[in-house]
LOLUM-586721 format. One record per residue (C-alpha): residue in three letters; x, y, z. Coordinates in nm, 2 decimals, m for minus. Layout:
N
REC   code     east    north       up
REC    ALA        X        Y        Z
...
//
This chain:
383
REC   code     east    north       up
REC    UNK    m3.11    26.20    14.96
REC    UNK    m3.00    25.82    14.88
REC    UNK    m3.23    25.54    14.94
REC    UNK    m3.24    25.32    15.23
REC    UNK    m3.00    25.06    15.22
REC    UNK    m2.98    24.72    15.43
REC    UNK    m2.69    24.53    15.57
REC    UNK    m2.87    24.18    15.52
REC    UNK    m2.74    23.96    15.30
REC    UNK    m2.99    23.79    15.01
REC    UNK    m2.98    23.48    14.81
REC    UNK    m3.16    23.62    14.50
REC    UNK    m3.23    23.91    14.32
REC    UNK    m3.60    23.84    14.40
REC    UNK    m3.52    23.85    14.75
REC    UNK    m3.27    24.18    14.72
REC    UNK    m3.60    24.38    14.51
REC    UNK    m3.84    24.31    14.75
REC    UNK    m3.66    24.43    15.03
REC    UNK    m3.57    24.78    14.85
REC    UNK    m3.95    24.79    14.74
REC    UNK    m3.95    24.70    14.38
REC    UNK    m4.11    24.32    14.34
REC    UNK    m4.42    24.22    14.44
REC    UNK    m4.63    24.21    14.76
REC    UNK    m4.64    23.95    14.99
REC    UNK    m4.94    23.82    14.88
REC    UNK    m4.82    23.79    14.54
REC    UNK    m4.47    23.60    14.65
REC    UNK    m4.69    23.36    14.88
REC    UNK    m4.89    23.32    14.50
REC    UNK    m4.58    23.22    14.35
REC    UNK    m4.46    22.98    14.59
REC    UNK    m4.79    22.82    14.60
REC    UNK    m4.81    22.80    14.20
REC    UNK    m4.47    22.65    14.23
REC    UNK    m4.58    22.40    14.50
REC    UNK    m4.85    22.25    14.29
REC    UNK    m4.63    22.21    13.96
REC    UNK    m4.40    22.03    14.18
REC    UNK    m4.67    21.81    14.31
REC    UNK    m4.83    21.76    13.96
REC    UNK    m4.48    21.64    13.84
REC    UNK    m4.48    21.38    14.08
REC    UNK    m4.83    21.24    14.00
REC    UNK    m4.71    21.27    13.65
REC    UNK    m4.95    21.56    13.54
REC    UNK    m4.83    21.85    13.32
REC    UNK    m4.85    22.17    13.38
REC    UNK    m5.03    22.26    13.06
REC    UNK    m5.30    22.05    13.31
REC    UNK    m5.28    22.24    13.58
REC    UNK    m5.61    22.55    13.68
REC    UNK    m5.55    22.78    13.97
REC    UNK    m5.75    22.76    14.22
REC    UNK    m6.14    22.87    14.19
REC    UNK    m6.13    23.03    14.53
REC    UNK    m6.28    23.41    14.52
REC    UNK    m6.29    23.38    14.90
REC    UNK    m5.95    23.34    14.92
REC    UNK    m5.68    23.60    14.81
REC    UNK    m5.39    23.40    14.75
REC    UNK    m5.60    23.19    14.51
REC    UNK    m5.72    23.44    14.31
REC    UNK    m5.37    23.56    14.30
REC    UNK    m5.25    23.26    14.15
REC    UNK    m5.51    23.29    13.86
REC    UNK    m5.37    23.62    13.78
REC    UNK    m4.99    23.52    13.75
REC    UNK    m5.06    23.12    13.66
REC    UNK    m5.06    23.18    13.30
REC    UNK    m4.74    23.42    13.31
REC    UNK    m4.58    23.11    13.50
REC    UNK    m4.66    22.87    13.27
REC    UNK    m4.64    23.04    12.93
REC    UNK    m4.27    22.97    12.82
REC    UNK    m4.23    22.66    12.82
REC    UNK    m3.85    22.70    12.69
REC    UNK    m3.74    22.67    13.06
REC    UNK    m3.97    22.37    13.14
REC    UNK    m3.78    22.16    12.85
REC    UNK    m3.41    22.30    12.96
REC    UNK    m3.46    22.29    13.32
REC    UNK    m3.72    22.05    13.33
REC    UNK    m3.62    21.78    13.07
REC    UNK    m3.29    21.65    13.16
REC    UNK    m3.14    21.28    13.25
REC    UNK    m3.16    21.12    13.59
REC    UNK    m2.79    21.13    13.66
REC    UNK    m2.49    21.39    13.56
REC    UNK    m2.10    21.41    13.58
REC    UNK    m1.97    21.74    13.65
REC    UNK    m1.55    21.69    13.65
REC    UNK    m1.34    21.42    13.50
REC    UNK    m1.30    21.10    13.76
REC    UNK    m1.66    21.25    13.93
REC    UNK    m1.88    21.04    14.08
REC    UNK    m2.27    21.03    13.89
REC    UNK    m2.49    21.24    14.08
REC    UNK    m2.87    21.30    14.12
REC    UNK    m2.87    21.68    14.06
REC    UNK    m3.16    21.86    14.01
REC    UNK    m3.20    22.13    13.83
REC    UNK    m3.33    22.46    13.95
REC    UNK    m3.73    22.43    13.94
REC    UNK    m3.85    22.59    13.59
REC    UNK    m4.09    22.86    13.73
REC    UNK    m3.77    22.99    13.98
REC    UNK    m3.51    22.98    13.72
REC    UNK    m3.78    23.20    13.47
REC    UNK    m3.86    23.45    13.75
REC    UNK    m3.58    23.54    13.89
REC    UNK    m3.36    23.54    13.55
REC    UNK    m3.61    23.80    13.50
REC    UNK    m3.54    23.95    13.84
REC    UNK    m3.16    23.96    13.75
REC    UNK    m3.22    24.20    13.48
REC    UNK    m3.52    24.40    13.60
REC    UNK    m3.38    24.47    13.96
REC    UNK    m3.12    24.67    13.83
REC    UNK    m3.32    24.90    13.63
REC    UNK    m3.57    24.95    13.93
REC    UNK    m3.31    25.01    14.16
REC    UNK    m3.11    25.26    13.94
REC    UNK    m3.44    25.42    13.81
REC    UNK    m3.51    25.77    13.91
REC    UNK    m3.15    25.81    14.08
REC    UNK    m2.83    25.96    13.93
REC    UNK    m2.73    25.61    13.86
REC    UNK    m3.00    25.55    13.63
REC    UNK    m2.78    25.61    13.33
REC    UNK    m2.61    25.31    13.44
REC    UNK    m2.88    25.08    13.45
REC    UNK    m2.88    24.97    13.08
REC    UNK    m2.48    24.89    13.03
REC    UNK    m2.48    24.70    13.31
REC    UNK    m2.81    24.52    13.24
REC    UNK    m2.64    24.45    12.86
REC    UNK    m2.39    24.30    13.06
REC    UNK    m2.53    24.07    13.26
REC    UNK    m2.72    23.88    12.91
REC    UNK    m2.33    23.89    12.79
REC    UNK    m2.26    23.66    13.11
REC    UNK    m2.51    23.46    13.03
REC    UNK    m2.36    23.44    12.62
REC    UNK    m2.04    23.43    12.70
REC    UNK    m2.10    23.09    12.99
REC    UNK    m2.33    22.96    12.72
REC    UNK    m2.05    22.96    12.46
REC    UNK    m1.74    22.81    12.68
REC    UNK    m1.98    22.54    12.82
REC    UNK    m2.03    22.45    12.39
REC    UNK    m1.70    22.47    12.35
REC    UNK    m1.62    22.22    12.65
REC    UNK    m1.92    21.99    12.51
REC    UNK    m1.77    21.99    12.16
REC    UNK    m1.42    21.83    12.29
REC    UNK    m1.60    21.59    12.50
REC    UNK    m1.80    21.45    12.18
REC    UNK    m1.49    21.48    12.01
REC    UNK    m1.32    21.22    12.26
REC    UNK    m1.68    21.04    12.32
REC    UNK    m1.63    20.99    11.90
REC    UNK    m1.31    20.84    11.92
REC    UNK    m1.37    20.61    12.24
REC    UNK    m1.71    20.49    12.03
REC    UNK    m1.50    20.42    11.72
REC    UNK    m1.23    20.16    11.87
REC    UNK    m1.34    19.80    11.91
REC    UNK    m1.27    19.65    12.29
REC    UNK    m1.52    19.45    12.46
REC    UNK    m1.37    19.50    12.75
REC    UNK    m1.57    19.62    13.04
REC    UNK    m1.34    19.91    13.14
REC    UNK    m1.42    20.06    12.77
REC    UNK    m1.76    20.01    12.81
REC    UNK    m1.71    20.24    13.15
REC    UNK    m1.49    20.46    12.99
REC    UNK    m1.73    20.52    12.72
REC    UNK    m2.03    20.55    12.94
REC    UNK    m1.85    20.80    13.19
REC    UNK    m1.74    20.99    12.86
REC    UNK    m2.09    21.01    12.75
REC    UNK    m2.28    21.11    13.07
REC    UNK    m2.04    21.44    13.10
REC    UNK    m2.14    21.53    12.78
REC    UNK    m2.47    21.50    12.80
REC    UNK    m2.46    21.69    13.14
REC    UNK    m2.25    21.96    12.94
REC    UNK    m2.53    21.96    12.69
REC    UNK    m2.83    22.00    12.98
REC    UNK    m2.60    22.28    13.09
REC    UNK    m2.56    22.49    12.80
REC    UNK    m2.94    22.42    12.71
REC    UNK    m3.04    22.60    13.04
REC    UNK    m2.79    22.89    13.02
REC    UNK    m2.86    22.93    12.65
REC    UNK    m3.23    22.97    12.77
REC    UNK    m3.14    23.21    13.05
REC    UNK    m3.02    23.42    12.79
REC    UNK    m3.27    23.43    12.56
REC    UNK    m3.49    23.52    12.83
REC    UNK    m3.26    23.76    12.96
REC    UNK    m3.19    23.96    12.63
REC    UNK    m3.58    23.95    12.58
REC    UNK    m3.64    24.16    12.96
REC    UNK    m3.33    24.37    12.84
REC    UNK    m3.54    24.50    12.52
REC    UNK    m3.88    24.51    12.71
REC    UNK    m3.68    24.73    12.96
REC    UNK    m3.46    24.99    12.73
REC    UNK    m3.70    24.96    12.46
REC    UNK    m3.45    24.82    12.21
REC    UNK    m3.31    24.46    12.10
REC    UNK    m2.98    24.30    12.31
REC    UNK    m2.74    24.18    12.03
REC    UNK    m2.43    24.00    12.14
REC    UNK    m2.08    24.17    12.11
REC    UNK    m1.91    23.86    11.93
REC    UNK    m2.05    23.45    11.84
REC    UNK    m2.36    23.31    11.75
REC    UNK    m2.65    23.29    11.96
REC    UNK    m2.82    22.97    11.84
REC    UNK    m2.95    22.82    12.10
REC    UNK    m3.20    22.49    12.16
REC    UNK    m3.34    22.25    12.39
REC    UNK    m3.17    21.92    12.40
REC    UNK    m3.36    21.56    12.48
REC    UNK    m3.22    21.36    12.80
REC    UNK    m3.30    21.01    12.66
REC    UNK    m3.04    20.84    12.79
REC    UNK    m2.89    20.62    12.41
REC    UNK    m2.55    20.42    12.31
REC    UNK    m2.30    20.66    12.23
REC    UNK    m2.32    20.65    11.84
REC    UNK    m2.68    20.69    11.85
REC    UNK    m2.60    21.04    12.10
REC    UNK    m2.35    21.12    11.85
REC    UNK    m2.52    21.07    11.55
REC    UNK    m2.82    21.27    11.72
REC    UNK    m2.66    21.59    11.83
REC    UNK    m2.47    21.58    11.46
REC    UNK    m2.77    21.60    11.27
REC    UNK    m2.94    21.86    11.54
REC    UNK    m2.61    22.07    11.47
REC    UNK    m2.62    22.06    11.08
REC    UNK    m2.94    22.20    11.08
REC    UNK    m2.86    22.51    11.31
REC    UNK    m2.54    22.55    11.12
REC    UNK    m2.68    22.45    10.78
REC    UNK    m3.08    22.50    10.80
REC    UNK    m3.29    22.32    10.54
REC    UNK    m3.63    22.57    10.60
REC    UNK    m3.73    22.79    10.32
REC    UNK    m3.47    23.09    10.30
REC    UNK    m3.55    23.45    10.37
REC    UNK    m3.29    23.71    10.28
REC    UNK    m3.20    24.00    10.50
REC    UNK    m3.01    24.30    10.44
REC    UNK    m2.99    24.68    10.56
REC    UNK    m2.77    25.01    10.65
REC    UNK    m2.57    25.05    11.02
REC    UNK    m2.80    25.40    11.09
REC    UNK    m3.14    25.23    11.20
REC    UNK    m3.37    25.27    11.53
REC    UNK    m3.73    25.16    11.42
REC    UNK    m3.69    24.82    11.51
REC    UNK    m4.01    24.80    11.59
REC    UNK    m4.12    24.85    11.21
REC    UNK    m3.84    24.55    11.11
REC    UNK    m4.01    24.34    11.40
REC    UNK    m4.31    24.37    11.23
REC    UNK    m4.25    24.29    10.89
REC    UNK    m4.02    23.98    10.98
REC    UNK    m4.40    23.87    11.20
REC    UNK    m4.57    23.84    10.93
REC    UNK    m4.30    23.63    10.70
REC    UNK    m4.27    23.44    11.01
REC    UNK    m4.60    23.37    11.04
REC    UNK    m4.67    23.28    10.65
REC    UNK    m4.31    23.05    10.66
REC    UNK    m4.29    22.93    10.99
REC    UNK    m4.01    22.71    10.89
REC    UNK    m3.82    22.97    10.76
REC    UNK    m3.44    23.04    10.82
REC    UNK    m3.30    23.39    10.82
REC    UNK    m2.98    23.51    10.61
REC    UNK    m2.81    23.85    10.73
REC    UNK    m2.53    24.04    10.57
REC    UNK    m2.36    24.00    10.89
REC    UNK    m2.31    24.34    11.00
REC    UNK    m2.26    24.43    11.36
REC    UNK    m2.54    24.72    11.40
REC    UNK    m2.77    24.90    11.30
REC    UNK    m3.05    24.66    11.08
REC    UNK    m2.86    24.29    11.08
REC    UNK    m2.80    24.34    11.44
REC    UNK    m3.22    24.43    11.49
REC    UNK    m3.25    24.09    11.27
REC    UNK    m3.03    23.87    11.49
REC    UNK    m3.23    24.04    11.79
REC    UNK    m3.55    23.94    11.63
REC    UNK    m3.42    23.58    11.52
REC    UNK    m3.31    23.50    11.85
REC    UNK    m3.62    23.62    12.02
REC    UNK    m3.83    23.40    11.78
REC    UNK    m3.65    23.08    11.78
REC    UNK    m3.55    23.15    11.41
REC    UNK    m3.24    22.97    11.26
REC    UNK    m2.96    23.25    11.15
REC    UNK    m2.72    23.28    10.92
REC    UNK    m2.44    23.52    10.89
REC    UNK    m2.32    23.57    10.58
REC    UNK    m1.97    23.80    10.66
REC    UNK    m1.84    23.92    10.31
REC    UNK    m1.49    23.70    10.19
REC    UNK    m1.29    24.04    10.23
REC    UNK    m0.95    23.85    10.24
REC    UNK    m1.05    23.64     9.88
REC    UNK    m1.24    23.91     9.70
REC    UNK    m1.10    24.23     9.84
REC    UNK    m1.35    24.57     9.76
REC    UNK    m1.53    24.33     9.53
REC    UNK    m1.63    24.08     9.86
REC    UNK    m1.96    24.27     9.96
REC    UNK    m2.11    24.21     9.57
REC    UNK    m2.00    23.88     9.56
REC    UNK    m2.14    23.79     9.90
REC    UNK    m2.49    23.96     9.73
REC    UNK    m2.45    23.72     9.46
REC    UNK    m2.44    23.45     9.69
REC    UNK    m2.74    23.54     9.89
REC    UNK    m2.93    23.55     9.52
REC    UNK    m2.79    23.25     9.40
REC    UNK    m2.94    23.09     9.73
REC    UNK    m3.29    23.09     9.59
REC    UNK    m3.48    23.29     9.86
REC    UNK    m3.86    23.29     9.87
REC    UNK    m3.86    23.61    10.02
REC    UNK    m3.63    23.96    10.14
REC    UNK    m3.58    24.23    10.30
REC    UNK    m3.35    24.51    10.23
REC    UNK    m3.37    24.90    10.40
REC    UNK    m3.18    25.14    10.26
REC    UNK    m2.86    25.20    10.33
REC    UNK    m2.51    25.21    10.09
REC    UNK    m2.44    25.09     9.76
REC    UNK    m2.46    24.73     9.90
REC    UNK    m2.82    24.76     9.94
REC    UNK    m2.91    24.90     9.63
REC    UNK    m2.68    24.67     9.47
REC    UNK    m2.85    24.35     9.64
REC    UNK    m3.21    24.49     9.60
REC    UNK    m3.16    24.52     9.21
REC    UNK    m3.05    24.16     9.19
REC    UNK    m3.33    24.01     9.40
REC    UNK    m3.57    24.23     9.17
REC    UNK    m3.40    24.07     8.87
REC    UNK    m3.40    23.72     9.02
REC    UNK    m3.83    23.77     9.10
REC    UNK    m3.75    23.71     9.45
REC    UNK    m4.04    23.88     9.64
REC    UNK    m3.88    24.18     9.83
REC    UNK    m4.00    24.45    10.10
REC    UNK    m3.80    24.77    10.04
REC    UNK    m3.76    25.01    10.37
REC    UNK    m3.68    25.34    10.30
REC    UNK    m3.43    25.50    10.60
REC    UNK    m3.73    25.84    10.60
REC    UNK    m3.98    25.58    10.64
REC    UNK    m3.91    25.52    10.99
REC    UNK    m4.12    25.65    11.29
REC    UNK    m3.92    25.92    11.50
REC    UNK    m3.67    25.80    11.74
REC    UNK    m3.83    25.81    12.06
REC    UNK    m3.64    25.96    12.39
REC    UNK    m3.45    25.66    12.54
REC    UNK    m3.55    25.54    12.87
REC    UNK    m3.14    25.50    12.93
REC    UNK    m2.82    25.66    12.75
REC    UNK    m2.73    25.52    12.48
REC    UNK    m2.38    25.26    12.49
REC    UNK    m2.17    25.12    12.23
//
């Protein structure tokens, strides 16, 4: 027996789930709307939404509706700075005209990102299909990596050209166009890849609460940030997003080391652990031996999910040949952590953990038997 189907077309995922029965009621979507009418009408009497109370209105069910799902709305307020933070005007092509675009409306852009992801596991749930559900879900974050990575790529060469326009001297009005134009597309490119990068964050994050483990991207980094729409003269905008990069790509924050086998499934145990460094170093910036799975790819999960700057550090196997692993282990020593982790896994490990015990950097050692049993996944398994 298949489930009913419908021949009506729909503009969201929201829309498609509570027609096949899977979202919420129609009180709670008249909640939702009505949350999102007052943030709009608190923006324009200039009142955050940090200010904003539902409703104290037992009498009425909508209301007390609202004070169920209000704080859910309101408590990531990564999409309210990438959706909601952006300049007055944006280019979108080469010769365009400037525009007043808006973006999408923060609380929309959160739930239904979340409605992407979570649709297709309630819709494949309990069917022959269901199998299918978590590939396809892991998919979908990709999408949102893989956009967020050519739209950096296209914001790079337009600061590259943006740095050459700034650097010639003409007084002449038609530079001073030229390098405004130039300037305006990349700050729209930079709104643009702020609001996908959070999309994906979010994304990956309903993609663990749903199989139960961490989404970890198949290639690239997945640093992401929240850029400021001042509108400034070009080298000041240059200058700005330089020093914003050098910090991802080079973080000054106290360094905590990271290292551990392929063969690992408590995450949950690793999550934990990383909490609490986290939450003594809050500045702190993670290093990783780089490896693809298993416990650096939990790492760059948990990084990601926490707003925690990452570094890769992917052994010099072309300059060192078998000797590149050790040397990349001295490296991560010679960095002067304040703190590590290492689970067991090859000779690597044991290797790195002896020379962080030797340096007196504080270490927590994971056994691989130390783990809690591997629960039964709520999906197969995909590579």
């Amino acid at each position: 027996m298949t489930k009913p189907t419908t021949s009506q077309r729909f503009s969201s995922f929201a829309a498609l789930g509570e027609a096949i029965g899977h979202t919420e009621n129609p009180r709670s979507v008249a909640a939702r709307k009505a949350w999102a009418t007052r943030r709009a009408n608190a923006k324009k009497d200039s009142e955050t939404p940090a200010q904003l109370t539902p409703a104290d209105d037992s009498t009425d069910p909508v209301a007390a509706e609202i004070g169920e799902i209000a704080g859910e709305l309101v408590a990531n307020d990564a999409f309210d700075q990438a959706f909601g933070e952006v300049g007055a005007l944006s280019v979108l092509a080469p010769g365009g005209e400037c525009q007043q675009l808006d973006m999408p409306e923060p609380v929309d852009a959160q739930w239904d990102c979340h409605a992407i992801v979570t649709t297709i596991f309630d819709l494949f749930r309990d069917t022959r299909l269901e199998e299918s559900a978590a590939p396809i879900a892991w998919g979908i974050v990709n999408s949102f990596h893989y956009e967020a990575q050519k739209l950096e790529r296209e914001e790079d060469r337009l600061c590259r050209e943006l740095g050459e326009l700034a650097r010639i001297s003409d007084p002449s009005e038609i530079h001073a166009v030229e390098v405004e134009d130039l300037q305006l597309r990349a700050q729209t490119k930079m709104e643009q890849r702020a609001a996908i990068e959070c999309m994906r964050d979010y994304a990956a994050e309903c993609f663990r609460t749903q199989t139960g483990r961490p989404w970890s991207a198949a290639r690239g980094s997945t640093v992401s940030s929240v850029t400021s729409a001042s509108q400034i003269s070009a080298v000041d905008f240059l200058k700005a997003r330089a020093d914003d990069r050098r910090e991802k790509r080079n973080p000054t924050g106290p360094l905590v080391v990271f290292s551990g086998g392929q063969e690992w499934h408590d995450f949950e145990m690793l999550y934990d652990r990383l909490d609490q460094i986290k939450e003594r170093i809050p500045a702190m910036t993670l290093c990783t031996t780089a490896q693809r799975k298993g416990c650096d790819a939990i790492a760059a999960a948990w990084a990601a999910s926490r707003g925690v700057p990452l570094v890769a550090f992917v052994p010099q196997t072309a300059r060192y040949g078998n000797r590149a692993g050790f040397v990349r282990n001295e490296q991560l020593v010679g960095l002067r952590p304040v703190e590590a982790i290492v689970c067991q896994g090859s000779g690597l490990q044991s290797n790195l953990l002896t020379k962080l015990k030797e340096a007196a950097v504080p270490t927590h050692a994971f056994r691989i038997d130390a783990q809690a049993p591997m629960p039964a996944p709520k999906h197969k398994a995909f590579a």
